[in-house]
C-alpha positions in Angstrom: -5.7 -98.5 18.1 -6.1 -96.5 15.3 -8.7 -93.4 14.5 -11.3 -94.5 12.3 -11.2 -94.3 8.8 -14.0 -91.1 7.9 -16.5 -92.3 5.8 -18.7 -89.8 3.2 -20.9 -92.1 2.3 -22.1 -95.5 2.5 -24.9 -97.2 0.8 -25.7 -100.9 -0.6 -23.4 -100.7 -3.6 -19.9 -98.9 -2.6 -18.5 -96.6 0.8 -16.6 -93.6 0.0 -14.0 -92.9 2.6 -11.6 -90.0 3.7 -8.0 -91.6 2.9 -5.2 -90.1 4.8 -2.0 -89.1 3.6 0.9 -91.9 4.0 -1.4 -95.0 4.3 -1.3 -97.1 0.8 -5.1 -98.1 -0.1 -4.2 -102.0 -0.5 -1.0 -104.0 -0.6 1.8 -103.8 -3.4 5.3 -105.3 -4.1 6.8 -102.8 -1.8 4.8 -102.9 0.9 5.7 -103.8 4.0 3.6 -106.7 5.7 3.2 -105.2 8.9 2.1 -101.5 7.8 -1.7 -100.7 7.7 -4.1 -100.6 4.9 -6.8 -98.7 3.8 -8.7 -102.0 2.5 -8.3 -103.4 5.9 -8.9 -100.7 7.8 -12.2 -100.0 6.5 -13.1 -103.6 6.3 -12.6 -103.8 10.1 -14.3 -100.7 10.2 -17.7 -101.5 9.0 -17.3 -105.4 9.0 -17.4 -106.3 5.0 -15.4 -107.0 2.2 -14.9 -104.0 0.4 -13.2 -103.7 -3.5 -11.2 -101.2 -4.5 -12.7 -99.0 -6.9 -9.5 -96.8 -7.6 -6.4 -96.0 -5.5 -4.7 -93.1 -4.3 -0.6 -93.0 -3.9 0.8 -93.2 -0.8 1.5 -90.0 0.0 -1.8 -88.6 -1.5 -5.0 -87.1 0.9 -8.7 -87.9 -0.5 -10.8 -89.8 -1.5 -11.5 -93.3 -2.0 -14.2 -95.5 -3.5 -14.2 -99.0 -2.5 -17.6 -101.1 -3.9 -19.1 -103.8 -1.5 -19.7 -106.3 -4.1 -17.2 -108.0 -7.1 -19.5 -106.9 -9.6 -19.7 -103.3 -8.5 -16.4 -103.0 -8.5 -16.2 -104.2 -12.1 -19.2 -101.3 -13.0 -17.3 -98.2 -11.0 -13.9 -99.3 -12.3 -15.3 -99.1 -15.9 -16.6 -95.9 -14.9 -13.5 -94.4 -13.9 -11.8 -95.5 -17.1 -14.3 -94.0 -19.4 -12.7 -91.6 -21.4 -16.0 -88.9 -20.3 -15.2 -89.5 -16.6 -13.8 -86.0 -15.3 -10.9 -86.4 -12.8 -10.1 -83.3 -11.2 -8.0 -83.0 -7.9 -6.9 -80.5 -5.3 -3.5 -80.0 -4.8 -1.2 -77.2 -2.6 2.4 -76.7 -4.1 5.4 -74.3 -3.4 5.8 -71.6 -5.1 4.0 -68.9 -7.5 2.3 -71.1 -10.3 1.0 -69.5 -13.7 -2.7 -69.0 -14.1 -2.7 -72.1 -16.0 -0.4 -74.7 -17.5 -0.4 -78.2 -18.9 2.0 -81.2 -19.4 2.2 -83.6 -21.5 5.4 -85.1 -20.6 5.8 -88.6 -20.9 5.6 -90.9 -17.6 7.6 -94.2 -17.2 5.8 -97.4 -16.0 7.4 -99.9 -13.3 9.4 -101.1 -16.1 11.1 -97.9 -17.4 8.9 -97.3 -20.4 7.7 -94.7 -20.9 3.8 -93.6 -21.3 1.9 -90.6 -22.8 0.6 -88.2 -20.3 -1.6 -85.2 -20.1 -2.7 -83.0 -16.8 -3.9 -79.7 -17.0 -3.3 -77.4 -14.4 -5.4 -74.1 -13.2 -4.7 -72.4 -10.2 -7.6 -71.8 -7.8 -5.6 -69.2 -5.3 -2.2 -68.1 -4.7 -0.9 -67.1 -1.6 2.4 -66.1 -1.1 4.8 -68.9 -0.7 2.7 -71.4 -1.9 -0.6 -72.2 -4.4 -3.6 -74.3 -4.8 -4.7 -75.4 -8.0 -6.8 -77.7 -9.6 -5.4 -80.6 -11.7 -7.4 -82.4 -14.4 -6.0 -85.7 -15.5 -6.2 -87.1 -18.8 -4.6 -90.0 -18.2 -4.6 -92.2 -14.9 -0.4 -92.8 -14.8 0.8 -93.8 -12.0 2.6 -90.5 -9.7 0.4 -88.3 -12.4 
């Protein structure tokens, strides 16, 4: 058996949960069929359908929104992709990082192409090997 899934909040509309690092929130094309999921996890968890709001990347800590109805899912999801959403994350990297920074370097798709990005990066505190900083994305890319 598996630890439970933390959950932040939970009301009639949506549950935000705690994702774990190397856990995929739902099935892809290269996902294996025996490996867990988030979705199912916390489906089991609080037994009901949940939606995926958003998702996280594999390897990716934090937090997840999944809505408990098709038609909240379709009103947070909108929300996320409005342009005045603010999408900031935490992130600790190697190194000494500059005070701030931004890219804007292209990112390719599954199929190769490639597709404008932008992320700007501040850091919140160094220490000595490594840094935490904050990272504001422009753009929802995939591995951005």
């Amino acid at each position: 058996m598996n630890d439970p899934i933390p959950i932040l909040h939970h009301d009639d509309l949506c549950i935000i949960v705690s994702k774990p690092a190397g856990m995929l929130v739902h099935r892809d094309a290269k996902s294996r069929t025996f490996e867990q999921l988030l979705l199912n996890t916390v489906r089991d968890q609080i037994g009901a359908y949940v939606y995926p709001v958003h998702r996280l990347d594999r390897n990716t800590s934090g937090i997840v929104v999944f809505a408990l109805t098709a038609d909240a899912a379709r009103t947070l999801q909108a929300t996320l992709t409005d342009a005045s959403t603010i999408k900031e994350y935490l992130a600790l990297v190697r190194g000494v990082t500059p005070e701030r920074f931004e890219s804007d370097r292209p990112l390719r798709n599954e199929a190769g192409e490639p597709r404008p990005s932008r992320s700007v990066f501040r850091t919140v505190h160094q220490y000595d090997r490594c840094a935490l900083i904050a990272v504001r994305v422009f753009t929802g890319r995939h591995h951005q």
